[in-house]
N, C-alpha and C positions, 0 to 999 in steps of 0.2 A: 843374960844380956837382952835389954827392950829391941830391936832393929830401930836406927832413926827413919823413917821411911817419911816422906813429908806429903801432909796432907792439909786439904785443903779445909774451906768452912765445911762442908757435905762431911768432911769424913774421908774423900775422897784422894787419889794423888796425886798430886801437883805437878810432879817433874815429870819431862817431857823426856825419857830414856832415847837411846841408840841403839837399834838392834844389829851392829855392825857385829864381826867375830871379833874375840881376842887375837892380839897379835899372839904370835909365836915365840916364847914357850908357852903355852897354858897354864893358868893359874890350876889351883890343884882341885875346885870346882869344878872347871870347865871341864879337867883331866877324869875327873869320875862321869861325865856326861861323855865322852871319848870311848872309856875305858866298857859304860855298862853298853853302847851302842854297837863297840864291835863283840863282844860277848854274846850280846844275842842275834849279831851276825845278817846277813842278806835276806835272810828267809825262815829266820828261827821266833820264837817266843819262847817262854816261860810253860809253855803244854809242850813243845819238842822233848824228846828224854834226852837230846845229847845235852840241855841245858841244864846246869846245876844250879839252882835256888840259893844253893849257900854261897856261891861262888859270888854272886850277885849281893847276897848280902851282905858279904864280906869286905865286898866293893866302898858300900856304905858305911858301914862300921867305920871303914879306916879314914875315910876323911874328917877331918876336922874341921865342924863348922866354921867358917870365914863371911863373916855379912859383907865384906867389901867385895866378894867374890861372886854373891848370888843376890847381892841388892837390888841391882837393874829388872830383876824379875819379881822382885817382893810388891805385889800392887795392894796396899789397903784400902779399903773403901768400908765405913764403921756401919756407911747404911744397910751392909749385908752382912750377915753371919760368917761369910767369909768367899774369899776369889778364890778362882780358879785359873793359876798363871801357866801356859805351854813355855818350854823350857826344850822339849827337843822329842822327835817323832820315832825315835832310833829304827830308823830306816822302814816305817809303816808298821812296822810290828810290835811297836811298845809307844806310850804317853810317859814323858817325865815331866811333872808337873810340880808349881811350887803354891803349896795355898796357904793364905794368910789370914787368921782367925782372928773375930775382931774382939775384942772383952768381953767374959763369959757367953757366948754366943761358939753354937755347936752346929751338925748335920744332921739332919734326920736318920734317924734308922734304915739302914741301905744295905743292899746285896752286893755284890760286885761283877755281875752278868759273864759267871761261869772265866772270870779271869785270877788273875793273881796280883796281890797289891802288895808291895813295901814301901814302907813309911820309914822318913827319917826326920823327928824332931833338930829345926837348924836352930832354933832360936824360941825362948820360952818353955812353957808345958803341956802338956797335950793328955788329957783322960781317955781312954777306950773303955768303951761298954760291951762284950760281947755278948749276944744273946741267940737260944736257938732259935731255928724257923718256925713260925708258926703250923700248927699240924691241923690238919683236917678232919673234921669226924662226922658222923652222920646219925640224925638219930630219929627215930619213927616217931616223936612224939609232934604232934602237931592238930591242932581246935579245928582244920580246914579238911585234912586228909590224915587219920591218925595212922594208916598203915603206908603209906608215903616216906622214903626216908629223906631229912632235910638235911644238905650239908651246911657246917660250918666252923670260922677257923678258933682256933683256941689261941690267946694270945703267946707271942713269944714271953720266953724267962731269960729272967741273965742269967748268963755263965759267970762272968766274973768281969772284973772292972780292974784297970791297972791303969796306971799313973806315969807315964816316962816325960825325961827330960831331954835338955839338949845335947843331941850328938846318940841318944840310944836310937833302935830301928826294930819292927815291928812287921810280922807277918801275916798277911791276913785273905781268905780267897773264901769261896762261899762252901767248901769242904769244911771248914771250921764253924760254919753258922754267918750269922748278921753282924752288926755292929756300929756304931756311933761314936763318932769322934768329938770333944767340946774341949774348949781352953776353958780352965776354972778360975784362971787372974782377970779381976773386975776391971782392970787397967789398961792394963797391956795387951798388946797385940803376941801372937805365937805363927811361929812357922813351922813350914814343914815341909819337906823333897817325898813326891808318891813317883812308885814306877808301877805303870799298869802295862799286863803284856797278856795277851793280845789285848790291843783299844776297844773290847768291846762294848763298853757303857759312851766312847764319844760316836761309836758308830751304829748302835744301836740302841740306845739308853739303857737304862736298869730299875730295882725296883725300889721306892719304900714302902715303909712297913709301918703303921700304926701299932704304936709299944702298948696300947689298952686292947684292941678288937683281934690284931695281926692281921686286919685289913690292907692287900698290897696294893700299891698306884705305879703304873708307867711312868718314868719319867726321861726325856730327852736331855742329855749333857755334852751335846755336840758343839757349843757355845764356850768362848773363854775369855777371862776379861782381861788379859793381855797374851800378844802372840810373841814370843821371842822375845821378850823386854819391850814391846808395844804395845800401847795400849789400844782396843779395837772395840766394834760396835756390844749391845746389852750381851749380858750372861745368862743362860739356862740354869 
C-alpha cells in the first residue's frame, strides 16, 4: 500500500495536520504509542535490565499497519531522502519516530550513539545494509618518518543486507555493527515506526561513516520535520 500523503509542487506536504490527542478509546496505533511508553516506564530505557527488548518488539509485531491511524505524522517532502517525524518522547527516555523515504533515496551509513533502535516497516519496503565498523590499524611505513607509526581506518564490509516489508520489525544497536537503510521502489514513498531508547543521537548526535575510507563525521539530529503531526522549522 503507496500512503496517500499529499504533497505539494516541492515534493513537499501540503496539509495542514492537528496535533490534538485521539479521543478516547485509542485507535490501535495510538494504543501501541501507550502501550510501548508505559513499558518503558518513568525512568527506564532499553539499557535498564528490568526491560525486555522482546517485549517491546512484540509490541510491534502485533500491530497492524493502519495509515489512517499514523497518517497525521507521515510528512513527505521528495526534496529530502527522507523526514524525520516525532510521534512521542515516552517520557524523556525513548524517541518514537515515524520517517518517510522518498523513491529510491536512503541514509547514510550511521551508528546509533550507543542506543537501541526498532524499526517497524508501516507502509512499502525498506532494504537494510549491515556493515562492521571500521577498524583501525597502524603501520610504520611512511617516505616522511619510516619508523613513525601511522594510523588509519580500513573501510567497513557488509554483513549482510535484508529486504523486509510492511508490518515486519527489525532490530538494530551498535553491538551488531553500522547500517543503512534505503527504499528500493523508484516510485513510491516507504514508511516506517523507529523506537530509539535512550534519545541519545537527538541529544547528542551520532556518527556516519564513509562506506569507501570508514572515515567517521559528527552529526547533530536534534532537528525534526514534524513535532506531534506539526509541521515545524528546517531538519538536521
Amino acid at each position: 500500500m503507496t500512503p496517500s500523503i499529499a504533497l505539494d509542487a516541492t515534493g513537499a506536504c501540503s496539509t495542514s495536520l492537528s496535533s490534538t490527542k485521539p479521543s478516547s478509546p485509542p485507535d490501535s496505533f495510538h494504543q501501541l504509542v501507550a502501550d510501548l511508553s508505559q513499558i518503558l516506564g518513568p525512568s527506564s530505557g532499553l539499557t535498564s535490565a528490568d526491560v525486555d527488548v522482546q517485549q517491546l518488539r512484540s509490541l510491534m509485531e502485533r500491530y497492524i499497519s493502519n495509515e489512517d491511524e499514523w497518517r497525521k505524522y507521515a510528512f513527505a517532502d521528495l526534496s529530502r531522502g527522507y523526514t524525520r517525524n516525532l510521534v512521542d518522547e515516552g517520557n524523556g527516555k525513548s524517541n518514537l519516530l515515524i520517517l518517510v523515504w522518498s523513491p529510491g533515496k536512503g541514509s547514510p551509513l550511521h551508528d546509533h550513539a550507543d542506543a537501541h533502535c526498532l524499526m517497524k516497516v508501516l507502509s512499502g519496503t525498506l532494504s537494510e545494509t549491515q556493515y562492521t565498523f571500521p577498524s583501525t590499524s597502524t603501520s610504520t611505513s611512511s617516505k616522511f618518518s619510516p619508523s613513525a607509526p601511522q594510523a588509519f581506518n580500513t573501510p567497513p564490509t557488509i554483513i549482510k543486507t535484508t529486504t523486509y516489508t510492511t508490518n515486519q520489525v527489525t532490530y538494530m544497536s551498535d553491538d551488531l555493527g553500522l547500517h543503512r537503510i534505503s527504499n528500493p521502489d523508484p516510485e513510491n514513498v516507504a514508511v516506517s515506526l523507529h523506537l530509539y531508547t535512550p534519545p541519545n543521537a537527538a541529544r547528542e548526535g551520532c556518527h556516519i561513516f564513509d562506506e569507501k575510507t570508514g572515515r567517521k563525521s559528527h552529526v547533530t539530529q536534534s532537528n525534526f520535520y514534524s513535532v506531534f503531526g506539526e509541521r515545524v522549522g528546517g531538519q538536521v
